[in-house]
N, CA, C and O atoms as CSV, one atom per row, in Angstrom:
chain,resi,resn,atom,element,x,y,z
A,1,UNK,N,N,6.247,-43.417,8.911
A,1,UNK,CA,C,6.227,-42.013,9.264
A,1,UNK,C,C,7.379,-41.271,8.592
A,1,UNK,O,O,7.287,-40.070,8.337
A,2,UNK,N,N,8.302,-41.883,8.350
A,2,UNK,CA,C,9.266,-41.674,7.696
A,2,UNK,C,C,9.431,-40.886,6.361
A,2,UNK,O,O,9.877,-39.760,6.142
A,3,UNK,N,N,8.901,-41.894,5.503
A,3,UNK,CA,C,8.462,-41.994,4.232
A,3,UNK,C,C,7.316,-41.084,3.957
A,3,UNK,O,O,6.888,-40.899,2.818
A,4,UNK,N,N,6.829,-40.521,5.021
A,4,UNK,CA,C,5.837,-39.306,4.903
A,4,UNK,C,C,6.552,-38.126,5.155
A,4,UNK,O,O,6.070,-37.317,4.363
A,5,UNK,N,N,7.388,-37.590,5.777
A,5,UNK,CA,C,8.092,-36.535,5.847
A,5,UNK,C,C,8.769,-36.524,4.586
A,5,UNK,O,O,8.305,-35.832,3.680
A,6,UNK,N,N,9.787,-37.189,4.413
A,6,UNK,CA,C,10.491,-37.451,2.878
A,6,UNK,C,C,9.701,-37.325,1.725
A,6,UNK,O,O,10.015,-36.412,0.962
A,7,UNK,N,N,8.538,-38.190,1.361
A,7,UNK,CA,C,7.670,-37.331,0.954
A,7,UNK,C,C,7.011,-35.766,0.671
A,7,UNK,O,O,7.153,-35.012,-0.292
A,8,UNK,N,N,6.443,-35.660,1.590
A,8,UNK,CA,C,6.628,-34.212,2.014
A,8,UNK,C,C,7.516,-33.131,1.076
A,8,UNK,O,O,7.238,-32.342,0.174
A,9,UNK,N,N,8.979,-33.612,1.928
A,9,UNK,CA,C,9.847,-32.704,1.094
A,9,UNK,C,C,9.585,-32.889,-0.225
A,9,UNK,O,O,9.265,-31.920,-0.913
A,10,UNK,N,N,9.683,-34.152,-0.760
A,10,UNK,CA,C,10.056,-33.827,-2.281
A,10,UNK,C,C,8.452,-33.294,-2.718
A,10,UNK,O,O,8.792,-32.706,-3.745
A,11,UNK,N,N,7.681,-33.190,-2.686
A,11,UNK,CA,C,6.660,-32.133,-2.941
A,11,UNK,C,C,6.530,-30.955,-2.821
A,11,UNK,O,O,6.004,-30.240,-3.673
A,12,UNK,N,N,7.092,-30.482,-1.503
A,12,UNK,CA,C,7.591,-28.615,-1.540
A,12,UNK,C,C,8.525,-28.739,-2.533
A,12,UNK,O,O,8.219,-28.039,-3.498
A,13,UNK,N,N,9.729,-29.463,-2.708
A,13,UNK,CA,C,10.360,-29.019,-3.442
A,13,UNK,C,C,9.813,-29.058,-5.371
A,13,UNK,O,O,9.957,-28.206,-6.247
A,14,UNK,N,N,9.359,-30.049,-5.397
A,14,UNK,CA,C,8.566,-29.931,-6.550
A,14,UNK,C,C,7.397,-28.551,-6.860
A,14,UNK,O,O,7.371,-28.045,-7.981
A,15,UNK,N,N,6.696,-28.164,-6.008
A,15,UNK,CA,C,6.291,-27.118,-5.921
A,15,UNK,C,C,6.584,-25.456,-5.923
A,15,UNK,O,O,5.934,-24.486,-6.311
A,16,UNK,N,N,8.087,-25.663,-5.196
A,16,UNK,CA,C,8.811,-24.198,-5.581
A,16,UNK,C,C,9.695,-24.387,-6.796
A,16,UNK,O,O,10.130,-23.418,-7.419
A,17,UNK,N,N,9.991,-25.797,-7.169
A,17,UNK,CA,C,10.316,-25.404,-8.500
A,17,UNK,C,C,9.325,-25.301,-9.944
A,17,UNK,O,O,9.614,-24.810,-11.036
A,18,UNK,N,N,8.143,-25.920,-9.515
A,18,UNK,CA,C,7.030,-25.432,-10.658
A,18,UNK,C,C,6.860,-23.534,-10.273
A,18,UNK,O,O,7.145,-22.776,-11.201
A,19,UNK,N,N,6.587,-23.162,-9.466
A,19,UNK,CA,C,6.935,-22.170,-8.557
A,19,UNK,C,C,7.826,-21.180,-9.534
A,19,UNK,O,O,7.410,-20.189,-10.134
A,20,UNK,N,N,8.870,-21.597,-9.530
A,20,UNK,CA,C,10.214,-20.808,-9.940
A,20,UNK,C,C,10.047,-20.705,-11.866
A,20,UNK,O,O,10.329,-19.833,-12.689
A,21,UNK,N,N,9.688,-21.535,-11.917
A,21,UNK,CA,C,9.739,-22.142,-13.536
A,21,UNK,C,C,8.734,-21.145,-13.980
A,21,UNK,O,O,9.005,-20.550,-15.023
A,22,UNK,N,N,7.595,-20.848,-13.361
A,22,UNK,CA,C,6.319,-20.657,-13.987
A,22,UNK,C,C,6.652,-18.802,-13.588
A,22,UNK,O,O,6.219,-18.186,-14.562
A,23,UNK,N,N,7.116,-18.003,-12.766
A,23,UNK,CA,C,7.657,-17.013,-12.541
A,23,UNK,C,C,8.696,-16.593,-13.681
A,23,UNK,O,O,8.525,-15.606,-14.397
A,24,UNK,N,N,9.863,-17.511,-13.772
A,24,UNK,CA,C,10.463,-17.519,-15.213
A,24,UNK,C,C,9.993,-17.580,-16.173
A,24,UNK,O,O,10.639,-17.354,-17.195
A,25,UNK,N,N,9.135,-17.797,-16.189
A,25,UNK,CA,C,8.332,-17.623,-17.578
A,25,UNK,C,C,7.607,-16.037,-17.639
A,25,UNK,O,O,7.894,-15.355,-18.623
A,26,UNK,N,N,7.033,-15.678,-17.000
A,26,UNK,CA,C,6.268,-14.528,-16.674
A,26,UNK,C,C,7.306,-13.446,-16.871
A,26,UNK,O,O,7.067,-12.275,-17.164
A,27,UNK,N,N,8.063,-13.797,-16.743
A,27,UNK,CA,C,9.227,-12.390,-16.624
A,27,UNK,C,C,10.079,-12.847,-17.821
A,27,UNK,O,O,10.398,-11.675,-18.020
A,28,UNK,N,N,10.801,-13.575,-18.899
A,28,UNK,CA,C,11.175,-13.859,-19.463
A,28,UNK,C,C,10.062,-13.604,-20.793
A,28,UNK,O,O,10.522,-12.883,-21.677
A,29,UNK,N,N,8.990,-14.001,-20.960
A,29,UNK,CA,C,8.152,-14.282,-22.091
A,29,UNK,C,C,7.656,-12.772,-22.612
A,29,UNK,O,O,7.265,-12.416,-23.723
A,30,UNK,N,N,7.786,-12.212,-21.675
A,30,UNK,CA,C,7.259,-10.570,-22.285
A,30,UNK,C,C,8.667,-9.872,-22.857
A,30,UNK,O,O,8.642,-8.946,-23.668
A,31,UNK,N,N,9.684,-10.347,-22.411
A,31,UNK,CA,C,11.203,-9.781,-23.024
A,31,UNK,C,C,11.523,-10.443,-24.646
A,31,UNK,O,O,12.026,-9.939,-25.650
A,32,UNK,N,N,11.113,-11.446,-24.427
A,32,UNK,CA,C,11.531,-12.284,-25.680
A,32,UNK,C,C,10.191,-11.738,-26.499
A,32,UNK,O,O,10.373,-11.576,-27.705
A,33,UNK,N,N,9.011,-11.468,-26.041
A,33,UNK,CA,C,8.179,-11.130,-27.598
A,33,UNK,C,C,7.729,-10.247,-27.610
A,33,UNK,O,O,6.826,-10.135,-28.439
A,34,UNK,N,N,8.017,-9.120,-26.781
A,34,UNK,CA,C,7.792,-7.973,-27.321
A,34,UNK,C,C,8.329,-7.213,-28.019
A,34,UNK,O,O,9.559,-7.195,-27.971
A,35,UNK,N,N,7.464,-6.075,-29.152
A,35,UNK,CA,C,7.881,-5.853,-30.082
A,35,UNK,C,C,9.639,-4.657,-29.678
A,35,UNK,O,O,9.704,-4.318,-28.497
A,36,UNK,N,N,10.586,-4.252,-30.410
A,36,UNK,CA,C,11.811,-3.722,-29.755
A,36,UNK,C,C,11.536,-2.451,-30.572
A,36,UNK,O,O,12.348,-1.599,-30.209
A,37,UNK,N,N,10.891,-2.076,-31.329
A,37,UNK,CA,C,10.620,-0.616,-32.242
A,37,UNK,C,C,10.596,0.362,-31.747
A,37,UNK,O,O,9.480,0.786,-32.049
A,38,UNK,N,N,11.188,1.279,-30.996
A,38,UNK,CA,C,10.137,2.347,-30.510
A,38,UNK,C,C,10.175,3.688,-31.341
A,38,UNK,O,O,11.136,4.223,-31.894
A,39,UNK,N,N,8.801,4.094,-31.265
A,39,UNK,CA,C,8.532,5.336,-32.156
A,39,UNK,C,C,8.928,6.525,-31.549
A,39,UNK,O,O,9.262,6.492,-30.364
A,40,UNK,N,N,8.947,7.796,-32.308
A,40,UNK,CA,C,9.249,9.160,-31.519
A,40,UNK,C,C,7.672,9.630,-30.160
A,40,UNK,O,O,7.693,10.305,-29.130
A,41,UNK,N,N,6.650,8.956,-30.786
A,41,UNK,CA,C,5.971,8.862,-29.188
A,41,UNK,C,C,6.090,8.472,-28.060
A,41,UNK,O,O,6.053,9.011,-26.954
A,42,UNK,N,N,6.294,7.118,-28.558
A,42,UNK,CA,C,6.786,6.381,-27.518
A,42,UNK,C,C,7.960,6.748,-26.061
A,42,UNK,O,O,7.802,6.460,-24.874
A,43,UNK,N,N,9.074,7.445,-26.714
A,43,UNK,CA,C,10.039,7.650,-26.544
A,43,UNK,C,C,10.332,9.587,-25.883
A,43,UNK,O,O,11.336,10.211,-25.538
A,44,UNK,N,N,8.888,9.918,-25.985
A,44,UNK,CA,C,8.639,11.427,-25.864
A,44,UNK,C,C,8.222,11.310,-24.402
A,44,UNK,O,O,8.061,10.258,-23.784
A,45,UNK,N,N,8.024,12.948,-23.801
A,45,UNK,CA,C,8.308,12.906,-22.317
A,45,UNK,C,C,6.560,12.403,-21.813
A,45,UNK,O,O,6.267,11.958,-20.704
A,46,UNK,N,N,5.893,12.560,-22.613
A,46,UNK,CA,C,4.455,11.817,-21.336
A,46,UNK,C,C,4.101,11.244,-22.348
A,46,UNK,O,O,3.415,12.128,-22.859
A,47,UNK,N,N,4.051,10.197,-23.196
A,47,UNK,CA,C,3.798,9.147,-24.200
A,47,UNK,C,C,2.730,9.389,-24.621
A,47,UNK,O,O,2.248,8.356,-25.086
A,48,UNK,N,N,1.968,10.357,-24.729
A,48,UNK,CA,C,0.707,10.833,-25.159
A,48,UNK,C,C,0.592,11.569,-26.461
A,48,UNK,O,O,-0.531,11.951,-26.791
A,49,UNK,N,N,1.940,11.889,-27.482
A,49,UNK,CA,C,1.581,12.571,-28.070
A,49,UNK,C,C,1.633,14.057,-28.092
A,49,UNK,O,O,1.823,14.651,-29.154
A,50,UNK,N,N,1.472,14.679,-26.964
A,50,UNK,CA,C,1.242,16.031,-26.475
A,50,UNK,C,C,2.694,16.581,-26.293
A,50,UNK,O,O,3.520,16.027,-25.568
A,51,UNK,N,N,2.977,17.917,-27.137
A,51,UNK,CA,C,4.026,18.546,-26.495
A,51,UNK,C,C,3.682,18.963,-25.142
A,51,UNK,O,O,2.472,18.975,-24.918
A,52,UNK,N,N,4.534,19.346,-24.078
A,52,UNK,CA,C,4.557,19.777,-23.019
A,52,UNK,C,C,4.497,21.456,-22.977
A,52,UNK,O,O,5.486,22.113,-23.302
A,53,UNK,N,N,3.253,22.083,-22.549
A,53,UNK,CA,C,3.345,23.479,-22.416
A,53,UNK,C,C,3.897,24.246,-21.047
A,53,UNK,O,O,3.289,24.099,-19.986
A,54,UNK,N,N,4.924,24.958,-21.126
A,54,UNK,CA,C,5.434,25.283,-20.179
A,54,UNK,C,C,6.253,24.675,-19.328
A,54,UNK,O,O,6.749,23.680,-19.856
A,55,UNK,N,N,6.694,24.891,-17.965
A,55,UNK,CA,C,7.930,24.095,-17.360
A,55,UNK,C,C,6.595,23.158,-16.557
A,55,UNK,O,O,5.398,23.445,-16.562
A,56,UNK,N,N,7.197,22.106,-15.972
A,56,UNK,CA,C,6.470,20.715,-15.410
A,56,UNK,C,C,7.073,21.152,-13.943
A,56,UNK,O,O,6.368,20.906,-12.964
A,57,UNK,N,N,8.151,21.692,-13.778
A,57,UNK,CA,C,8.303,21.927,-12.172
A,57,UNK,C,C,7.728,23.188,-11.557
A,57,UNK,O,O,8.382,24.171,-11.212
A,58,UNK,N,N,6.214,23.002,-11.453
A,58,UNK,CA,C,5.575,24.214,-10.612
A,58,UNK,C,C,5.419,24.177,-9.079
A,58,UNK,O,O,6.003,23.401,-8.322
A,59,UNK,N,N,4.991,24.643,-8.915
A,59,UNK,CA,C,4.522,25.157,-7.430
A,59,UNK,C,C,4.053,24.073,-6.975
A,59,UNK,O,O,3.852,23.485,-8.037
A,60,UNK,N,N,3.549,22.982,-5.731
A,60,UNK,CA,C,2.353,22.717,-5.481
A,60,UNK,C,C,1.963,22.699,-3.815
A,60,UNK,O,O,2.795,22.362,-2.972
A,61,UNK,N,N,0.747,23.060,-3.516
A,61,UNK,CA,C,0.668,23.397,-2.336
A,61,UNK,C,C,0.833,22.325,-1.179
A,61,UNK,O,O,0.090,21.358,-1.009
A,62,UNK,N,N,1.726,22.601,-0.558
A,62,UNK,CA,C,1.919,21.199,0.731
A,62,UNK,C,C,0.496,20.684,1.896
A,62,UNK,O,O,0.239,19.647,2.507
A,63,UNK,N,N,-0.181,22.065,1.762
A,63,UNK,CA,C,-1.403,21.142,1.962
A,63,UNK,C,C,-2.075,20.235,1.791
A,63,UNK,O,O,-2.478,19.547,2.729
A,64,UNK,N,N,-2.368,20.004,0.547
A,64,UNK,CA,C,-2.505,18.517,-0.394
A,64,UNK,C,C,-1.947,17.343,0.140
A,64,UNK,O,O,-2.531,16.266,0.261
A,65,UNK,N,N,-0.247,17.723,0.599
A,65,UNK,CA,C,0.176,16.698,1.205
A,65,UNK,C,C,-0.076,16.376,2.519
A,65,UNK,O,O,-0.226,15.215,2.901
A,66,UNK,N,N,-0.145,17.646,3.451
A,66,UNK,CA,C,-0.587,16.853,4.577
A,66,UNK,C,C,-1.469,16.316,4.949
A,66,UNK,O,O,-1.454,15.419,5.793
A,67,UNK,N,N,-3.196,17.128,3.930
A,67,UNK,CA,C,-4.124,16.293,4.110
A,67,UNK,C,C,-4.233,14.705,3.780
A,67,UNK,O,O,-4.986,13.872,4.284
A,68,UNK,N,N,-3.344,14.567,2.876
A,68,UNK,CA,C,-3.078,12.975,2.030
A,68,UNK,C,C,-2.481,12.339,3.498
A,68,UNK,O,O,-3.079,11.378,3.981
A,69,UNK,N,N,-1.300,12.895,4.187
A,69,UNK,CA,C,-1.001,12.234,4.949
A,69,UNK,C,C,-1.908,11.692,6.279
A,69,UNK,O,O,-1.918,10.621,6.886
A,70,UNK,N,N,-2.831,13.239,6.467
A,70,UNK,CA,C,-3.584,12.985,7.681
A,70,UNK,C,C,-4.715,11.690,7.459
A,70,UNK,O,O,-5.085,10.876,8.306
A,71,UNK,N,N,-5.165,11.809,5.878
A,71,UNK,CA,C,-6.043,10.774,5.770
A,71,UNK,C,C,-5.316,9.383,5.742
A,71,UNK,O,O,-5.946,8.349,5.966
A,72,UNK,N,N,-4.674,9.383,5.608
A,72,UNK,CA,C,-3.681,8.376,5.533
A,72,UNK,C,C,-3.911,7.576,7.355
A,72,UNK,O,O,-4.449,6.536,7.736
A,73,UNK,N,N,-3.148,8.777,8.113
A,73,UNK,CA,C,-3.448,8.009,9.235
A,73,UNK,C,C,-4.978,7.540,9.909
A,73,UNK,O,O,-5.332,6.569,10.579
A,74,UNK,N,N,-5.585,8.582,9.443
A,74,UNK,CA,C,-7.203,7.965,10.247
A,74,UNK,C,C,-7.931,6.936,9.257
A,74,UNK,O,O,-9.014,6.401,9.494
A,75,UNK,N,N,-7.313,6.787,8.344
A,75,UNK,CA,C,-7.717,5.810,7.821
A,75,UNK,C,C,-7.247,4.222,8.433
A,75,UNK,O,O,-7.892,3.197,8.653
A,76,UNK,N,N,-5.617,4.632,8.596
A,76,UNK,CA,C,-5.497,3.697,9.229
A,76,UNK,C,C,-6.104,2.827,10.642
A,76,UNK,O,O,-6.006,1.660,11.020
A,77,UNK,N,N,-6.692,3.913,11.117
A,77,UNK,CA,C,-6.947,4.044,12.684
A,77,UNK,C,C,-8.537,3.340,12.453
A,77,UNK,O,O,-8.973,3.051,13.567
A,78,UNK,N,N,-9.579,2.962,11.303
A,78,UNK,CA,C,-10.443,2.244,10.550
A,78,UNK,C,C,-10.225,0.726,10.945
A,78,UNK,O,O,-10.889,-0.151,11.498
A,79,UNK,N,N,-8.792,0.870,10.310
A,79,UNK,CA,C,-8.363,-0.901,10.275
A,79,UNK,C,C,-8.655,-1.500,11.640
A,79,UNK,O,O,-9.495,-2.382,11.818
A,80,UNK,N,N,-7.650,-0.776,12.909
A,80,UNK,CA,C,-7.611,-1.198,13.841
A,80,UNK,C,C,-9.029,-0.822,14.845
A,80,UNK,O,O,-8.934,-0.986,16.061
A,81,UNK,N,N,-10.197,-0.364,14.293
A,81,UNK,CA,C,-11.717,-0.706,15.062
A,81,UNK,C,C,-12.163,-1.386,14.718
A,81,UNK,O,O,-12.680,-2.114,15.565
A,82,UNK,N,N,-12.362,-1.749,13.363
A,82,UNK,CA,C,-12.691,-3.261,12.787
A,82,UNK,C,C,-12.696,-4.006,13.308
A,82,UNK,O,O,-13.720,-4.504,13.777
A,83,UNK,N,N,-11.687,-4.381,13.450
A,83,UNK,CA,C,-11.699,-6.180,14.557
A,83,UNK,C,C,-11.992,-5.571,15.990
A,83,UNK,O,O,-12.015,-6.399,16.901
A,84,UNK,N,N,-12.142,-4.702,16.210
A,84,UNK,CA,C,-12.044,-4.403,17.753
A,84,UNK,C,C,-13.479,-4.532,18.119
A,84,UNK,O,O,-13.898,-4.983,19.185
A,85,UNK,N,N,-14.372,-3.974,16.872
A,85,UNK,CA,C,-16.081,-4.203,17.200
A,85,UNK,C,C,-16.004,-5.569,16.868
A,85,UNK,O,O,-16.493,-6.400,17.633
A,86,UNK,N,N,-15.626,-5.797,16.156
A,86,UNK,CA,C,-16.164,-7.505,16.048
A,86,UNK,C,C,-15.889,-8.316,16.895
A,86,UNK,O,O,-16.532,-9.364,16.835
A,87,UNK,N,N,-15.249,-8.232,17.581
A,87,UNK,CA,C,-14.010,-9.043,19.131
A,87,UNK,C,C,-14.720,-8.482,20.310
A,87,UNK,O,O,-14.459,-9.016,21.388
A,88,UNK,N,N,-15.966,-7.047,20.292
A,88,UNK,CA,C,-15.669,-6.359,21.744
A,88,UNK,C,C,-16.004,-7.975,22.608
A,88,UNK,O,O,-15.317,-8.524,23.469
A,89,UNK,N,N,-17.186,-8.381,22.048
A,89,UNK,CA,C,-17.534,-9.484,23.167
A,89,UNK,C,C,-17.029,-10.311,23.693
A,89,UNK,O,O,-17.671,-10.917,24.551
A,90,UNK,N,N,-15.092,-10.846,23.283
A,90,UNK,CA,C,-14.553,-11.270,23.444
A,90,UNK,C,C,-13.039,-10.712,24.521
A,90,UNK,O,O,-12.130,-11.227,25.173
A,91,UNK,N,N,-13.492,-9.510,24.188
A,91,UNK,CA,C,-11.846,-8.562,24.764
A,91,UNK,C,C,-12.076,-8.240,26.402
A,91,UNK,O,O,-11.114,-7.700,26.948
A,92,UNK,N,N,-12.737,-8.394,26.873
A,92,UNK,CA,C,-12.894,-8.174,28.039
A,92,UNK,C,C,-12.910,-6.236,28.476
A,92,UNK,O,O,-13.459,-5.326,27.855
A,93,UNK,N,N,-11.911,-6.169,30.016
A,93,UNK,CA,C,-12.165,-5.322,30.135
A,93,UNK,C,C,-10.931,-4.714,29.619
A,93,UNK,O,O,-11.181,-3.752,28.892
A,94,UNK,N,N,-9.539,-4.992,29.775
A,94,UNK,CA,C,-8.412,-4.689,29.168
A,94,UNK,C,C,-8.786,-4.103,27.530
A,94,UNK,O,O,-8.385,-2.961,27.306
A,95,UNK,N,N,-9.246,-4.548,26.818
A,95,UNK,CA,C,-9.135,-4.657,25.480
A,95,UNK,C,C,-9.904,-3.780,25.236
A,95,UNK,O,O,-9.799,-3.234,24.138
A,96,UNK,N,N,-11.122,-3.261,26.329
A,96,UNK,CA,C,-12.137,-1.364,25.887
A,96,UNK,C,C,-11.375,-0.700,26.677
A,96,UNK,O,O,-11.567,0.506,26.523
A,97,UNK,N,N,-10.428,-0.984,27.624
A,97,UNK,CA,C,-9.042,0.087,28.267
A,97,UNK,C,C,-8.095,0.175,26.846
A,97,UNK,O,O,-7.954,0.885,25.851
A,98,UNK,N,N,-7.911,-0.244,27.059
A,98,UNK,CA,C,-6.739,-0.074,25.619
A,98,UNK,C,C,-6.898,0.790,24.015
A,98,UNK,O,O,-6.142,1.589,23.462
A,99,UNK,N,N,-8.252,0.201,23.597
A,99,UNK,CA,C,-8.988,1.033,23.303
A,99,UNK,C,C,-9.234,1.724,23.161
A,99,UNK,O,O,-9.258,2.102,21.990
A,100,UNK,N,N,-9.786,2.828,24.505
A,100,UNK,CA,C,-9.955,3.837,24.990
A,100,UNK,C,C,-8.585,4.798,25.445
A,100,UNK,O,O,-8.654,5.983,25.772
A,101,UNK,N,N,-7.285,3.943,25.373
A,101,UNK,CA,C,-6.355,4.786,25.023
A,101,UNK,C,C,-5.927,5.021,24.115
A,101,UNK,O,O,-5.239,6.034,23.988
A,102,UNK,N,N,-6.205,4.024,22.938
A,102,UNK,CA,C,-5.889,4.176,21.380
A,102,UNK,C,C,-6.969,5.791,20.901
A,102,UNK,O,O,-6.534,6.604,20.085
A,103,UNK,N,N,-7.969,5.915,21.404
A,103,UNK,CA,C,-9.147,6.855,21.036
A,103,UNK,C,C,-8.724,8.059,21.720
A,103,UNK,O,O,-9.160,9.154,21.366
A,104,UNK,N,N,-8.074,7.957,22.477
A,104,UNK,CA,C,-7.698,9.098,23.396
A,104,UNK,C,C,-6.670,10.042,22.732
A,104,UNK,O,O,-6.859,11.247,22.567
A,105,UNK,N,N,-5.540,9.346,22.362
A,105,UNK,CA,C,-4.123,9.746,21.652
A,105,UNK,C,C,-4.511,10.197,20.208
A,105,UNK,O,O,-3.909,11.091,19.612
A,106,UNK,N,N,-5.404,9.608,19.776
A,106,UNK,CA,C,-6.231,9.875,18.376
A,106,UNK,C,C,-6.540,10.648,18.667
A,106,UNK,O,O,-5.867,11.477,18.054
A,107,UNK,N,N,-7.359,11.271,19.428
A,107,UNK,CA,C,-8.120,12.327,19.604
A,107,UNK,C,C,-7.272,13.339,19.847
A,107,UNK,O,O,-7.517,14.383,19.242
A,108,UNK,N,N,-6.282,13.320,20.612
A,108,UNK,CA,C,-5.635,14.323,20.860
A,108,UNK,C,C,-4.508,14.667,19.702
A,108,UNK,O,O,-3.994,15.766,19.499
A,109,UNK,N,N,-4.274,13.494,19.033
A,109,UNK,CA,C,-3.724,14.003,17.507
A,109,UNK,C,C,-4.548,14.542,16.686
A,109,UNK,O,O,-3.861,15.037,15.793
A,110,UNK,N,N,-5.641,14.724,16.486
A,110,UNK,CA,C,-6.866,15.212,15.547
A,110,UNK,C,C,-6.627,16.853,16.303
A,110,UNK,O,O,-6.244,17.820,15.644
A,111,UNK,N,N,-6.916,16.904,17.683
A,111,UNK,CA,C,-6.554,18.168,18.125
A,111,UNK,C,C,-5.451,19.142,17.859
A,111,UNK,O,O,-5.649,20.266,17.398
A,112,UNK,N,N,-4.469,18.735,18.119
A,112,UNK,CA,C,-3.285,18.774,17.628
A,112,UNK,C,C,-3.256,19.182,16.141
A,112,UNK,O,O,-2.821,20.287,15.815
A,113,UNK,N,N,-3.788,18.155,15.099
A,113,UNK,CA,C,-3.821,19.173,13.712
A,113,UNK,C,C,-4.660,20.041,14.000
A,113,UNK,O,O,-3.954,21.048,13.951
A,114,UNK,N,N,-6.023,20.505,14.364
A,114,UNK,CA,C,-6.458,21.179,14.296
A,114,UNK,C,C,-6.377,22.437,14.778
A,114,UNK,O,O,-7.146,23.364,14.524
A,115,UNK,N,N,-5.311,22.450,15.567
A,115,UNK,CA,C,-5.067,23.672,16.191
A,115,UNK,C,C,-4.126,24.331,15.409
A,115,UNK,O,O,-3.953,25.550,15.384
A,116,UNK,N,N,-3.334,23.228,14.571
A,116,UNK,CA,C,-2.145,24.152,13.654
A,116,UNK,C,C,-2.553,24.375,12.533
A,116,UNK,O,O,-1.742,24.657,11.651
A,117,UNK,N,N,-4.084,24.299,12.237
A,117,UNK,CA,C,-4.811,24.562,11.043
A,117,UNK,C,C,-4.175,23.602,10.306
A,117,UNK,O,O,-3.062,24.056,10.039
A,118,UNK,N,N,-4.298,22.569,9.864
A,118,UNK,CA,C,-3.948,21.369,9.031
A,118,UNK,C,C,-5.453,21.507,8.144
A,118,UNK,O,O,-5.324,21.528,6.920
A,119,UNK,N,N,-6.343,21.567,8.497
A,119,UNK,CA,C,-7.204,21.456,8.015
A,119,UNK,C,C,-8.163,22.814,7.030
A,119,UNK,O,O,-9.175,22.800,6.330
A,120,UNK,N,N,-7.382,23.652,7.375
A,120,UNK,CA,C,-7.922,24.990,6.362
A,120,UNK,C,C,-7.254,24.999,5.248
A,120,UNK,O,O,-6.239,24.304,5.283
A,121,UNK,N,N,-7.592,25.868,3.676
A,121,UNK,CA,C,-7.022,25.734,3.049
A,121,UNK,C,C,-6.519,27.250,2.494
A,121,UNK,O,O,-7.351,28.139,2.314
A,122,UNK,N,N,-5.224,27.438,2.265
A,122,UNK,CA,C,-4.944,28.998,2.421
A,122,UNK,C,C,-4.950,29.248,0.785
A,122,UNK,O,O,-4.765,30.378,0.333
């Protein structure tokens, strides 16, 4: 039993050092052969070639962002029904209480933007 643990180890350890080696390589091998030239494209502000017309720091509307953010959260709120339909038959009664307070607070955050107009676009 011994000789199986000891074992053991020296195989993780053989493994994080193939592990380590093979990572060193990945990050090392693109430094050493890639080409070091760079052209006046290359080296220009959006690598495309394209002069830049006008200034790049404009306006942009924060709506954009909060909708990004709002989808952000109900998207998240996706993840956590997922397993919850797939489990109901398992969760008892606690687990459609709980649930049903997760849906509740949601709901009343959906309200909540909607009352401060989050959702119109000016």
């Amino acid at each position: 039993m011994l000789l199986f643990f000891s074992l053991s180890k020296i195989i993780f350890f053989y493994y994080l050092l193939i592990c380590f080696l093979v990572s060193l390589i990945f990050v090392v091998l693109p430094i050493v052969l890639s080409p070091k030239k760079a052209d006046l494209e290359k080296i220009s502000a959006y690598e495309c070639g394209f002069k830049p017309i006008g200034d790049t720091r404009i306006l942009f509307n924060i709506h954009y962002y909060i909708l990004a953010i709002l989808f952000i959260v109900f998207d998240i709120e996706l993840i956590y029904i997922l397993p919850w339909i797939l489990s109901i038959n398992f969760i008892g009664f606690y687990g459609i209480v709980s649930m049903g307070f997760f849906f509740f607070f949601l709901l009343l955050g959906f309200f909540y933007e909607w009352q401060k107009n989050s959702f119109k676009w000016v």
